[in-house]
Each structure stands twice: as structure tokens, then as C-alpha cells.
VOPAGU-2260 file (C-alpha; in pm, 1 decimal, decimal comma):
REM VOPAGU-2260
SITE   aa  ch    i         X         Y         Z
SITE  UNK   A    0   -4232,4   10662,8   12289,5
SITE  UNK   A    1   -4228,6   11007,1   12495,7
SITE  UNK   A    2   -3845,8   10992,2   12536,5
SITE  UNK   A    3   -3809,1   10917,7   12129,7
SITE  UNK   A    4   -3960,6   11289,2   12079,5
SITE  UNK   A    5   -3658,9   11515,0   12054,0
SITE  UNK   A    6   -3641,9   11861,9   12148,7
SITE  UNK   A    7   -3719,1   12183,1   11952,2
SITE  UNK   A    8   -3366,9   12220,6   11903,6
SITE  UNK   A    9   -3367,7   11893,7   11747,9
SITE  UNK   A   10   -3145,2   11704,7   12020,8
SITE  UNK   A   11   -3233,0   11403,2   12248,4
SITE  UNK   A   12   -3389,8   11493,4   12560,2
SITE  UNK   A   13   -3098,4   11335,5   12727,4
SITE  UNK   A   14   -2854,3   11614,6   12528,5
SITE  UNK   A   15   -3120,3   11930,1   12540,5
SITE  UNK   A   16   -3093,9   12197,4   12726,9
SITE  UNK   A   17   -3491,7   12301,6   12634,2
SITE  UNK   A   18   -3595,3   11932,9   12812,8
SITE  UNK   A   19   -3817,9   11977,6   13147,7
SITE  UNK   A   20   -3800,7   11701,2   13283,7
SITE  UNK   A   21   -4192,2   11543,1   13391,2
SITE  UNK   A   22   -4210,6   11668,6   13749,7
SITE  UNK   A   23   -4541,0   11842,5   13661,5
SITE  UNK   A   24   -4857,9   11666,1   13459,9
SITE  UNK   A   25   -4717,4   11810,5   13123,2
SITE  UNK   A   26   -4344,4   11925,2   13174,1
SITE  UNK   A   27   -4206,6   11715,7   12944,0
SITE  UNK   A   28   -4391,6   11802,8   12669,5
SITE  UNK   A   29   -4270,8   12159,6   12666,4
SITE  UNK   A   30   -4021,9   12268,1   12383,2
SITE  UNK   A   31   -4090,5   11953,8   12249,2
SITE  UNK   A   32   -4124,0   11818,1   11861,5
SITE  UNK   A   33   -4511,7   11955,0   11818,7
SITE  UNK   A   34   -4604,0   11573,9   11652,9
SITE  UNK   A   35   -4606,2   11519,1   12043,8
SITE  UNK   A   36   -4886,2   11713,0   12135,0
SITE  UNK   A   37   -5052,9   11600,2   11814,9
SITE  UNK   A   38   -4993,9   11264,4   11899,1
SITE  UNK   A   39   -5054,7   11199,6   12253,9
SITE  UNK   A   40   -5268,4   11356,3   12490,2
SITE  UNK   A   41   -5087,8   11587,5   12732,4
SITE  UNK   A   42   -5243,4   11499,0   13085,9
SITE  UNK   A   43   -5456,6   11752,8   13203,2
SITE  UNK   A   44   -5500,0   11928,9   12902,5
SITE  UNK   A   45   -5817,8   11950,3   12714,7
SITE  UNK   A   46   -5931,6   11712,2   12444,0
SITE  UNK   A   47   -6223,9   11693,1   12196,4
SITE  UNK   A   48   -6396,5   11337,1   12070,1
SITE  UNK   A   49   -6700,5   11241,2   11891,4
SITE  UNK   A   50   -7050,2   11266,7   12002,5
SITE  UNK   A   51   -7144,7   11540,0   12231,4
SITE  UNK   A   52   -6767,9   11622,9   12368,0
SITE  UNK   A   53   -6729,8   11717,6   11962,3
SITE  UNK   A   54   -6586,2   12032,4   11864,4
SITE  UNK   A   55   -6857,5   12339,4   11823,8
SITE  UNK   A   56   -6706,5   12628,6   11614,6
SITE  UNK   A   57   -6309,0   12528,3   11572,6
SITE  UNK   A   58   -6217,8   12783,8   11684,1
SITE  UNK   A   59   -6076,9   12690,4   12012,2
SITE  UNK   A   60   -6283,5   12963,9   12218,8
SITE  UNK   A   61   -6502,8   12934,9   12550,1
SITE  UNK   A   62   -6768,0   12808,5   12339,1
SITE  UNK   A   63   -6555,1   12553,0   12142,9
SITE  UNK   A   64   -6396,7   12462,8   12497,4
SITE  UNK   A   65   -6731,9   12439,8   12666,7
SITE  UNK   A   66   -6777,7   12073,4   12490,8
SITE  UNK   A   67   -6382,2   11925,0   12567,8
SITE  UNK   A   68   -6260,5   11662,8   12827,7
SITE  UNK   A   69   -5981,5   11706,8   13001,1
SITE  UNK   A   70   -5716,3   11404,0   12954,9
SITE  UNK   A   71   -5743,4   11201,9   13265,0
SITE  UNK   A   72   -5391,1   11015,1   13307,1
SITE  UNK   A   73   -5552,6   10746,6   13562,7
SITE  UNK   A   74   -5297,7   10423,1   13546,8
SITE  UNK   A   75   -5507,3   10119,6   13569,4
SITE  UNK   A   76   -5848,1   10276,2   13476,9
SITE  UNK   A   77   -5820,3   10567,2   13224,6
SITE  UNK   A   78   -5487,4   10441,4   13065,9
SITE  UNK   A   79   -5210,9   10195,7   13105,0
SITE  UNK   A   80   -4938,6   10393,7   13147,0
SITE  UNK   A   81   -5061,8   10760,8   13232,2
SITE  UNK   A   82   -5109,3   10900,2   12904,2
SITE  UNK   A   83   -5280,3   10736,2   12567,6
SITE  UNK   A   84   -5344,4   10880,9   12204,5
SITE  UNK   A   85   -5490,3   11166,2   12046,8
SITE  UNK   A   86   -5349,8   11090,1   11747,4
SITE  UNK   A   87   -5637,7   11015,0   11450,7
SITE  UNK   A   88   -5893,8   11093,8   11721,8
SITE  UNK   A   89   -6210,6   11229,3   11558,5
SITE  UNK   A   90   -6362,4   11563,9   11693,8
SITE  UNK   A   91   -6622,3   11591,4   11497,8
SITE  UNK   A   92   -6969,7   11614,2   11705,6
SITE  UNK   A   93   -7073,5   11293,8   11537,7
SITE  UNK   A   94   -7324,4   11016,4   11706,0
SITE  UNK   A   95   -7125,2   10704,2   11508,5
SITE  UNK   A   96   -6852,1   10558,5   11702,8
SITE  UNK   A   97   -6695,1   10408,7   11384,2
SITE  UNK   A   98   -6665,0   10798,0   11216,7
SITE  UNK   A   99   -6278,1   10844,3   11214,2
SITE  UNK   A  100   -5975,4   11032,5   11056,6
SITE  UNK   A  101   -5866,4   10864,4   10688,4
SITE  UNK   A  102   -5668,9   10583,3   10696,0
SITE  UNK   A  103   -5388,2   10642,5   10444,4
SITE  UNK   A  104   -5266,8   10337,3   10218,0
SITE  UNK   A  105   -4916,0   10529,3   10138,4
SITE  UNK   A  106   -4918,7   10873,5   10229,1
SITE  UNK   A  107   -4644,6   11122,3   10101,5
SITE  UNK   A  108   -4428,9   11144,3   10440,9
SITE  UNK   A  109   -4391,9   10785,6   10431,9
SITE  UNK   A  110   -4237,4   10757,4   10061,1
SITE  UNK   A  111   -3967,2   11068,1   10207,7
SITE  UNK   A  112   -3852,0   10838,7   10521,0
SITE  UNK   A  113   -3846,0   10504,5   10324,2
SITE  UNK   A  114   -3606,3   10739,7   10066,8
SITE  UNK   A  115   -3393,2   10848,8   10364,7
SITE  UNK   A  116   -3365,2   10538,2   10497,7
SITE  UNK   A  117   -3280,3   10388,7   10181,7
SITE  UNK   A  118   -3056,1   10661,4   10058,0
SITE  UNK   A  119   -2809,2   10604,6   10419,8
SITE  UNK   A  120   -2876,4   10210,0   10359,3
SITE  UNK   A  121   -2716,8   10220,1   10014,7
SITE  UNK   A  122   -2434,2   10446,7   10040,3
SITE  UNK   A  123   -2355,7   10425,4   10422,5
SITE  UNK   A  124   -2433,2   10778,8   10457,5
SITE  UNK   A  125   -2699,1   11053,3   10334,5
SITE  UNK   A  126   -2562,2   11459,4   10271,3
SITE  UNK   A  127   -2765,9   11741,0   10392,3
SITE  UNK   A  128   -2910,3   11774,5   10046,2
SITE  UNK   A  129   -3098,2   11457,7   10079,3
SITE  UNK   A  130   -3195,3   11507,2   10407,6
SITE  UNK   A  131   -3337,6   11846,9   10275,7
SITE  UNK   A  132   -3581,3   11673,7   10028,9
SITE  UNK   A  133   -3713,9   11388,8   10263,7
SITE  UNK   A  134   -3663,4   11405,0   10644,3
SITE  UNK   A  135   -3605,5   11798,9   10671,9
SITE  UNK   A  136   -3983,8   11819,3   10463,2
SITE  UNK   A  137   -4146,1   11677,6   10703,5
SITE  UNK   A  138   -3968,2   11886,1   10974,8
SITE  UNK   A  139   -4059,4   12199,5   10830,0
SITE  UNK   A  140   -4419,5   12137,1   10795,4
SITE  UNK   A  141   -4433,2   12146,0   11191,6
SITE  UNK   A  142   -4165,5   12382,9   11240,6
SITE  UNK   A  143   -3871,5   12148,7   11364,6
SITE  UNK   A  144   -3522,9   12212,3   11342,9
SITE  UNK   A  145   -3335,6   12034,4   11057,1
SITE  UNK   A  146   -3181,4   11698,4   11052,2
SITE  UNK   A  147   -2785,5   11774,3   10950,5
SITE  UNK   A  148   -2481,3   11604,2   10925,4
SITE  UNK   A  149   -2311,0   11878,2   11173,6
SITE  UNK   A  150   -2554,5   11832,3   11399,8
SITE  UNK   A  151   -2476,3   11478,2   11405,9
SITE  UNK   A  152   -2129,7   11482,7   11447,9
SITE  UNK   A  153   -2150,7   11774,2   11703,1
SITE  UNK   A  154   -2343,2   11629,3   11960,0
SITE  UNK   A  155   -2258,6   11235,5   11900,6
SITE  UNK   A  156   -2527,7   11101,8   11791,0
SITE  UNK   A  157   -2609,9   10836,2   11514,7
SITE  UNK   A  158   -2711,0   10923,7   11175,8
SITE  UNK   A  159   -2913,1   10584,9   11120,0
SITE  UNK   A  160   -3097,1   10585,9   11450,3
SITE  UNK   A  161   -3180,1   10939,7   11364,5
SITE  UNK   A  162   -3302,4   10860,7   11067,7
SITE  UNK   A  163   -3506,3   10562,4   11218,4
SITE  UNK   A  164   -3631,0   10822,8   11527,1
SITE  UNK   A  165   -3770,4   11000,8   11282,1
SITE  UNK   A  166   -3973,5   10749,3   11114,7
SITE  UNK   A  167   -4091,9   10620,2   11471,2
SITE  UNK   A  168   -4222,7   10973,1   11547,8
SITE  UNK   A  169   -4409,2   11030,5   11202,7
SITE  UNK   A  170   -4547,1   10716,7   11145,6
SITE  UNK   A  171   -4624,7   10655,5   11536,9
SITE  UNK   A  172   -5020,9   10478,3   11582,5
SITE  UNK   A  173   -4977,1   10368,9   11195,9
SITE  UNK   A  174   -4890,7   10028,0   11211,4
SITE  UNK   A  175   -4514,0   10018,4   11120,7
SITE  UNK   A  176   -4347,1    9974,8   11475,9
SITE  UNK   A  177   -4374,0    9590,2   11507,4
SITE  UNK   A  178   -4265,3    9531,0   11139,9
SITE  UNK   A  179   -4023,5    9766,5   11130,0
SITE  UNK   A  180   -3810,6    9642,1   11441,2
SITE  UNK   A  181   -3816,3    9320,7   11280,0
SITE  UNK   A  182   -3711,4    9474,8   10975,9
SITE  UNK   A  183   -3391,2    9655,5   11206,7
SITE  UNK   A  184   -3319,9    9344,2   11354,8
SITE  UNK   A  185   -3371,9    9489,8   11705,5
SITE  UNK   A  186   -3659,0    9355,7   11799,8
SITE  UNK   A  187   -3535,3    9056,0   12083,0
SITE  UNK   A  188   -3389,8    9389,5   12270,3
SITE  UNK   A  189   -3671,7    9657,8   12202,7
SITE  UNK   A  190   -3964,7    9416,1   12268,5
SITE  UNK   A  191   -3812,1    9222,6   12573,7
SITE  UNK   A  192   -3796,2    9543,4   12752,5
SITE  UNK   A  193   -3979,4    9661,6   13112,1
SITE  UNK   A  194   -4321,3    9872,7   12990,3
SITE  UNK   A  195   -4280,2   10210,8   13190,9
SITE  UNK   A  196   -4535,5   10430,4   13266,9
SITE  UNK   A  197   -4530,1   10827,9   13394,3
SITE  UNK   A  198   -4259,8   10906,8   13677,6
SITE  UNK   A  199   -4492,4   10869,9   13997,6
SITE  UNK   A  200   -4201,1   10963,0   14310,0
SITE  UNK   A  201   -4253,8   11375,3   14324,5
SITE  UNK   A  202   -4493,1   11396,9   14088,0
SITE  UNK   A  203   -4867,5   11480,5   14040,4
SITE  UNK   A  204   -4906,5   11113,2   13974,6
SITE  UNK   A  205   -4823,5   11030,2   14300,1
SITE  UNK   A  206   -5155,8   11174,9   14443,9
SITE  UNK   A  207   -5547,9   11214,3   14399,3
SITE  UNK   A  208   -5640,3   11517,0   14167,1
SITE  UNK   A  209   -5974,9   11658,8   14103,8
SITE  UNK   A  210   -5924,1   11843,6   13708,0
SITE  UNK   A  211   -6188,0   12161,5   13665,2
SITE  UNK   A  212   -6442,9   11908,0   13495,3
SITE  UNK   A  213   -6483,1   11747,1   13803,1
SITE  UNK   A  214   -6285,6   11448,5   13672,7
SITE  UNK   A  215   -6086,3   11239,1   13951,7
SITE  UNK   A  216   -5685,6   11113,0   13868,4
SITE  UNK   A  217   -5645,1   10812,2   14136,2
SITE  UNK   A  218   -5306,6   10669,5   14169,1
SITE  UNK   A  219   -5244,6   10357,1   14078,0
SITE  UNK   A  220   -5110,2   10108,3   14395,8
SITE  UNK   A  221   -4752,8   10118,6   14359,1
SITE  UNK   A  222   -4586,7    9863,8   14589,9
SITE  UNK   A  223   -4292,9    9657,7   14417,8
SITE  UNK   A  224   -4455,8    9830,0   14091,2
SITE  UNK   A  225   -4171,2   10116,7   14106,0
SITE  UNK   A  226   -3841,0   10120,7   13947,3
SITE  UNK   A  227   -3561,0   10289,5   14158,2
SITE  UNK   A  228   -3609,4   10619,3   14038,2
SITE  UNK   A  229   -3979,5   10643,7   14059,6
SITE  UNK   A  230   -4119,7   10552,5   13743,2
SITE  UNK   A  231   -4453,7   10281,1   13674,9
SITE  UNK   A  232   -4382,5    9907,1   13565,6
SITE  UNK   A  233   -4662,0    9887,5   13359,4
SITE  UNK   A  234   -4531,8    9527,7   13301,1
SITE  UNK   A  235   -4219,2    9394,9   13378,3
SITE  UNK   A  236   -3915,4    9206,3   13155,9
SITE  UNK   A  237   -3973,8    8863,5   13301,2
SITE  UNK   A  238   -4305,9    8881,1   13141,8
SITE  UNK   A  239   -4211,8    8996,8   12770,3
SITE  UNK   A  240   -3966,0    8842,0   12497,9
SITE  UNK   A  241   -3938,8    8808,3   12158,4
SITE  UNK   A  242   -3751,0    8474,8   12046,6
SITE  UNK   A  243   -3550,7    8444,4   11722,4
SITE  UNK   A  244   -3814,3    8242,7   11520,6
SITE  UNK   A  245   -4069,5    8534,2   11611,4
SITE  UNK   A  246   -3882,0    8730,9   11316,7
SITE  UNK   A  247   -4010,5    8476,6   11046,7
SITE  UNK   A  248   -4432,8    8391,9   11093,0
SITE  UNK   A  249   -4499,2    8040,6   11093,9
SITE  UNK   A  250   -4608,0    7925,4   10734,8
SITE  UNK   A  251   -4964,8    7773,7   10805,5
SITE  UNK   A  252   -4913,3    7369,1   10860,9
SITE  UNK   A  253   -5201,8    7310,7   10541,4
SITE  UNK   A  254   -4946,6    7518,4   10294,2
SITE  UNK   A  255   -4657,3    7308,0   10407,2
SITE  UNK   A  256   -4856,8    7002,9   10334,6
SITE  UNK   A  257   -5013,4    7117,7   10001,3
SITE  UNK   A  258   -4667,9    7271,2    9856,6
SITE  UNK   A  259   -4422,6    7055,9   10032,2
SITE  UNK   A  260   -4252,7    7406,2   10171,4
SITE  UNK   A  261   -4006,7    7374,8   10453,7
SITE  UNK   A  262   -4147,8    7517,5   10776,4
SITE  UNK   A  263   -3964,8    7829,5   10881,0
SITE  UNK   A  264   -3711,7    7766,3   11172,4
SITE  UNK   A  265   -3825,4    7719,6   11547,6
SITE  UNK   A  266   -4195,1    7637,8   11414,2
SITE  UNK   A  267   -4112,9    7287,1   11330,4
């Protein structure tokens, strides 16, 4: 999900210039799409949750700061990977556990990317003007460069998995991921995947750090848990597939009695 972000200058970190690389705790979030730092918590960076690490004024001052955690990236006992979600977290100073964010139904960016996606679907393309009144929308609201057809073509990328990036990035921590591979027909290669976690050779991960609020980041043990160029198998391919029935759910065996429906294939 980190690589997915693109850059301010709306290009793949793999084709920016503005990329950082994550040598440091939070290099890679610099110059970044700011739905990152909305999204996910930037490791060592401070934080606000419910109850008594709530926000005070809003402000964002000493006193506002005086209440906030600092994100903890700990593989194996803080997170899985090194870094976990901010997105929908509530700040509120609140005692109830269960107080949260709203949890849209539909929600307005959601009907512009299933238009986008449609739109290219359809017609096997999708001109700037479209792009202007659904994808490019939701770009402006956080200050993003635009999605364009010349900015396709001029740095060789892929109009549909553009258009599906984007989507990814909005929607990500709503629920459409699973579904929507499915949907994409990519799902036996996304899902059967290593799990990485944060780049641990000549990094901050690779060592114990003490953050200002006296918090502790322990690395995790890291032998034969490494890929070549340093980064964290979380969990490795051998472990993980997705089989061609998993695309159609098993209709429940009492249905298939009742209505006489064949049972989908593979769940025979």
C-alpha cells in the first residue's frame, strides 16, 4: 500500500524524482500524495486517539501536543509490518472505545471513481475532461497534481491501473480492496504475494530506539525473515494463495438443497 501512493508530481515512486527513498523512519512519506499521511501513521510522528491521548484545543500547539503518542513502528508487538492506520482514527478525548469517525454507505468520491472507471471501461479510454469531473476532484481537494492523458503517455504508464491506483488510495481502510481485485480479475497474483514490511538493512528499523515519550521501537528478529534487499517478510508466498473458485463464494449447501441451484465450481 505505501508504494501505491504516488508522488506530488503525480508519478510512481519508481518514476519520481521527489521519492526519498525509506532510509529514515519517515523518508518515504515526503513529497508524497497527502491521503498518505492521512491514512497511515508516519513512524515517529505524533498521533492523537480517544480517551486521555484525545486532542485538547485542535489547534496543534504545545498544549494540544502535550496529550499525543508518538507512532511506535514495533514489528511483532506494536504492528505487523512497521506502520498501521490512522485513517478513521477518532481523536476526540472520549472514554467509549466504540466512539468513531462516520461510516459512509456511498460517499461522493466513491460515485466519481466508479464514473471513471466506468467511463475508460466503456469506451476503452477516458479524455482529460472526464478525468476533470471525477478523478482530478478528488485530487484537488488535497492538492494533487492532475490525472492527464499526457501525463500518461509521457512517462509510460497505464491509464486503467491509474485509474484503479486511484481508487485503492481513496477508498483505502473502506472495505473495497478484497472485492474489488476480484472484480479486476487479479486477485490469484495480488493476494498470493510475499507480505513486506518496512526496509530493516540501513535503516532505523534495524535498531532499538527510545522516541521523546519514552516509548521503546525493538526490532523484530530477522533471521531468514529478510528479503535480499533488506526488507521484512511479514509472511511469506508459500503461505498465501487465492485459488480460482475463491472468485465465486460457495452458495450455502441448505440453498442448493431447497432451490435445486447448482453449486458454484470447485465447491462441489
Amino acid at each position: 500500500m505505501l508504494n501505491l501512493y504516488l508522488c506530488r508530481d503525480g508519478l510512481p515512486i519508481s518514476k519520481s524524482r521527489l521519492y526519498q527513498g525509506d532510509s529514515t523512519w519517515g523518508s518515504q512519506f515526503l513529497n508524497r500524495d497527502p491521503r498518505m499521511i492521512q491514512s497511515i501513521k508516519v513512524p515517529g510522528v505524533k498521533y492523537w486517539k480517544y480517551g486521555i491521548q484525545g486532542r485538547v484545543n485542535w489547534t496543534g500547539d504545545s498544549i494540544d501536543l502535550s496529550t499525543a503518542l508518538i507512532a511506535n513502528p514495533s514489528i511483532g508487538q506494536v504492528t505487523m509490518t512497521g506502520f498501521s492506520t490512522l485513517k478513521f482514527l477518532t481523536e476526540r478525548n472520549v472514554a467509549v472505545y466504540y466512539e468513531s469517525a462516520d461510516c459512509p454507505i456511498v460517499r461522493y468520491a466513491e460515485v466519481l471513481l466508479i464514473y471513471a472507471e466506468a467511463f475508460y471501461e466503456l469506451n476503452g479510454y477516458i479524455p482529460d475532461e472526464e478525468l476533470n469531473i471525477s478523478i482530478n476532484l478528488l485530487r484537488d481537494r488535497v492538492g494533487m497534481s492532475h490525472l492527464t492523458n499526457e501525463l500518461v503517455t509521457m512517462n509510460n504508464l497505464d491509464m486503467r491501473e491509474e485509474i484503479r491506483r486511484e481508487r485503492t488510495v481513496e477508498l483505502y481502510c473502506e472495505g473495497f480492496r478484497y472485492d474489488d481485485l476480484r472484480r479486476w480479475k487479479r486477485a490469484e497474483t495480488e493476494m498470493s504475494q510475499t507480505i513486506l514490511g518496512a526496509r530493516i538493512t540501513g535503516t532505523p528499523f534495524a535498531k532499538t530506539y527510545t522516541f521523546p515519550d519514552k516509548s521503546i521501537y525493538t526490532p523484530p528478529a530477522i533471521e531468514g525473515k529478510l528479503t535480499s534487499d533488506g526488507y521484512y517478510i511479514v509472511e511469506p508466498a508459500g503461505n498465501r494463495s487465492f485459488l480460482q473458485k475463491h472468485y465465486l463464494r460457495p452458495i450455502p449447501s441448505a440453498e442448493v438443497r431447497i432451490t435445486k441451484l447448482k453449486q458454484n465450481p470447485g465447491w462441489e
